[in-house]
N, C-alpha and C positions, 0 to 999 in steps of 0.2 A: 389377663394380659401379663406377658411375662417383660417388664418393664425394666430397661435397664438402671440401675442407681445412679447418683451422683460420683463421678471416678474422678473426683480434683476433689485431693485435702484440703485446699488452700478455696476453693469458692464459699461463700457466704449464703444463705437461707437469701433467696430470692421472692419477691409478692407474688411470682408467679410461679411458684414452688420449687421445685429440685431439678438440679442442674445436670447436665449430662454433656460429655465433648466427644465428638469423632475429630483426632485429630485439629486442627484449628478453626473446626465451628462448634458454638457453642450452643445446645438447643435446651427448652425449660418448658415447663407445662405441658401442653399438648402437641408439641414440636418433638419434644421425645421419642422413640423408635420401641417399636415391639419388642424388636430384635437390632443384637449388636452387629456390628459391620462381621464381626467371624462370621457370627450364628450366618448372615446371609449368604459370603461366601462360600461356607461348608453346604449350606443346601442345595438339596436338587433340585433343577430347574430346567422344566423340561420345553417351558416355552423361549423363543428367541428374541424376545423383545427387548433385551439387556442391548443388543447389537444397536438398536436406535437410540437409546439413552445418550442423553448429557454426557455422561462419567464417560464411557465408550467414544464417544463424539473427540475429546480430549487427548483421547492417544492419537485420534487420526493427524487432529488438531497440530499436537507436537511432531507426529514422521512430517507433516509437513514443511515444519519450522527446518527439521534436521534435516529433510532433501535439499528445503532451500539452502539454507546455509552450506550445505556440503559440495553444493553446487557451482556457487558463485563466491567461495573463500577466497579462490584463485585468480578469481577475473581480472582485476589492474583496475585502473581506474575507469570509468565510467561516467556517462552522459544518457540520462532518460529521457524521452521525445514523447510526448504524450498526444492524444488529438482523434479524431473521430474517425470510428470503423467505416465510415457512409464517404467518404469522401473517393471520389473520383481519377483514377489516377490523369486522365485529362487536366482536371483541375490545377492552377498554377500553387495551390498551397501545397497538393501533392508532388508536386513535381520541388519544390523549394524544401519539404521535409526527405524528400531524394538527396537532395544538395547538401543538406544542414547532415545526415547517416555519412554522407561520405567525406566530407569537411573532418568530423568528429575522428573516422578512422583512420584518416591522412595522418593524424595527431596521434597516433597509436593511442585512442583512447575508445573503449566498446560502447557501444548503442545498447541500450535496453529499451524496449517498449513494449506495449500488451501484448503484443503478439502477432496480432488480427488483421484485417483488409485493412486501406484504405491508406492516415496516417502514419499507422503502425507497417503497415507493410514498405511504405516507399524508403522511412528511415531504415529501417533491416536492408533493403534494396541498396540503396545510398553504402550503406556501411558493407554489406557483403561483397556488393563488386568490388570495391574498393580492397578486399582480401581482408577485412577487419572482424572484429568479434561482434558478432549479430545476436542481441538475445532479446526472446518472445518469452516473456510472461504471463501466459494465457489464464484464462480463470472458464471453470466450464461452468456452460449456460445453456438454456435447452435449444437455443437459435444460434450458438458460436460456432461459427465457419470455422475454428480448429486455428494452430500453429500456419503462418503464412509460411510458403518455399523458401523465404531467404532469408529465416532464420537458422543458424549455424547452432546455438546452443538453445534450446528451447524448453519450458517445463508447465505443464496445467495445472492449476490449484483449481483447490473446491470452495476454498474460503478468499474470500477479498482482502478479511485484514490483513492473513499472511503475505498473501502477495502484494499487498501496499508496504508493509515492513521491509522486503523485499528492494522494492524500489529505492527507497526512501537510506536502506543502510550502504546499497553500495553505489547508490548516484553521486558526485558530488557535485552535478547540477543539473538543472531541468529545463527542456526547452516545452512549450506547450503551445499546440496548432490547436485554432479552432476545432471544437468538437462539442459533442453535447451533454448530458447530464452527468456519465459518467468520467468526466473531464474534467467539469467542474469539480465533481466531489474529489478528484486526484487532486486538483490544484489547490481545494481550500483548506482539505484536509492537510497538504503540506506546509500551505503558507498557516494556518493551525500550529502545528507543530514547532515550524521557525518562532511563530510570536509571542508562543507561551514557554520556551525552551527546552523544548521536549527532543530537540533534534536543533544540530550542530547548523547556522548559519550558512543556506542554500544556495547559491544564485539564481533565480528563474529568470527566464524571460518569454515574455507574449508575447507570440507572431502572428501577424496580422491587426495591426491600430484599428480596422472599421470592424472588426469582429470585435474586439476585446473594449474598445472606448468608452463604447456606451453603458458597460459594466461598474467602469472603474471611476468613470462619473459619478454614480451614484455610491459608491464605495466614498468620493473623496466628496459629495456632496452630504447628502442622506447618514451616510456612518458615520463619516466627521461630525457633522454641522449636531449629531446628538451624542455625541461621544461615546459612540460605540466600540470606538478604535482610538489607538494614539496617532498624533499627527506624524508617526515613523510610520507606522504599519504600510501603508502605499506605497514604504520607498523598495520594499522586500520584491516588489518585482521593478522587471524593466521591461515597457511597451516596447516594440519594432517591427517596421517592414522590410529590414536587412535583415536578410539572412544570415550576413556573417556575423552585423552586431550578435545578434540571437545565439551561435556559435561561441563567438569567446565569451557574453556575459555568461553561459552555461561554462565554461572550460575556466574562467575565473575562478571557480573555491578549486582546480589542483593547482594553479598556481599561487592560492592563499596558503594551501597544507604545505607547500615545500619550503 
């Protein structure tokens, strides 16, 4: 075994033998590598399977980052509507995140949302007739109906965390319609984010009180009553079945930034 040595003057005789770094990991024993990161690079390699790897995975990882960002540098400000692909545009929630896309763009301020049917669609709808900036953040899935028609600026990811970073850096508030799992994980990952300060103090607000109550019950019952949370953490959103409330508490952090 052509075993690479210890390459740091400065590491110490470790119990688990001789030390070795690629770079800023550091591996020891039988963590060690046959072959150095050149030797790998310089050889031939006639199968394809580097194309699936991890390390490969990475670059795609980061064009993403760089599409996004390159993307939406420009936007203005922004307001994200979150809520479930299933909903019906009959439905009065759909028809009120209609209302709430075009309230937002009256406001010369853009709609972002996943992209998709339903919630997602009526706010793009709401904002686009309105002549406002419509953006679909779509993520592909092997059942994802695609980019809705009345998104104006639209972009697929392959990864979710990207396009939640996405969300989350150029919203500076969230409005969120009933929806289902992956709803939640938008809203909690955000309110996450607000309560350990991983990102800048949000507005949200939940529309629809008989959807959202019985949630937040046990949040201010069950999570308080064993302190899972501080007696703040519940005030980070605001319940409503106004729609306009739901609009300004969302449009409230640009009139905090100025």
């Amino acid at each position: 075994m052509n075993t690479p040595h210890t390459n740091h003057p400065d590491d110490q005789r470790s119990p688990l033998g001789e030390t070795y770094r690629q770079g800023p990991v550091l591996l020891r024993g039988q963590m060690i590598p046959e072959e150095s990161t050149t030797e790998r690079l310089l050889k031939t390699d006639e199968s394809i399977d580097w194309l699936h790897r991890d390390p490969w995975r990475v670059l795609r990882i980061q064009a993403e980052f760089v599409d996004g960002f390159g993307s939406l540098a420009e936007l203005g400000p922004a307001v994200s509507i979150f809520g479930s692909a299933r909903t019906d545009p009959a439905d009065p929630v759909y028809q009120a995140a209609q209302y709430m896309g075009a309230q937002i763009a009256r406001r010369n301020v853009a709609v972002i949302t996943g992209g998709g049917p339903g919630i997602m669609e009526a706010a793009n709808k709401g904002a686009s007739i309105e002549g406002g900036k419509s953006v679909g953040l779509g993520i592909e899935l092997p059942h994802e109906q695609g980019i809705n028609e009345w998104v104006n600026l639209g972009m697929t990811f392959r990864y979710f965390f990207v396009r939640k970073t996405m969300f989350v850096k150029y919203s500076s508030g969230v409005i969120v319609c009933p929806g289902g799992f992956g709803t939640l994980d938008e809203t909690f990952e955000l309110l996450t984010l607000v309560q350990t300060h991983k990102a800048a103090t949000i507005p949200i607000a939940l529309y629809d009180s008989s959807y959202w109550q019985g949630l937040f019950d046990w949040v201010n019952g069950t999570l308080a009553q064993r302190a899972m949370i501080s007696p703040l953490d519940p005030s980070l959103v605001t319940i409503t079945d106004d729609a306009d409330e739901a609009v300004d508490v969302a449009l409230s952090g640009l009139i905090r930034q100025r």
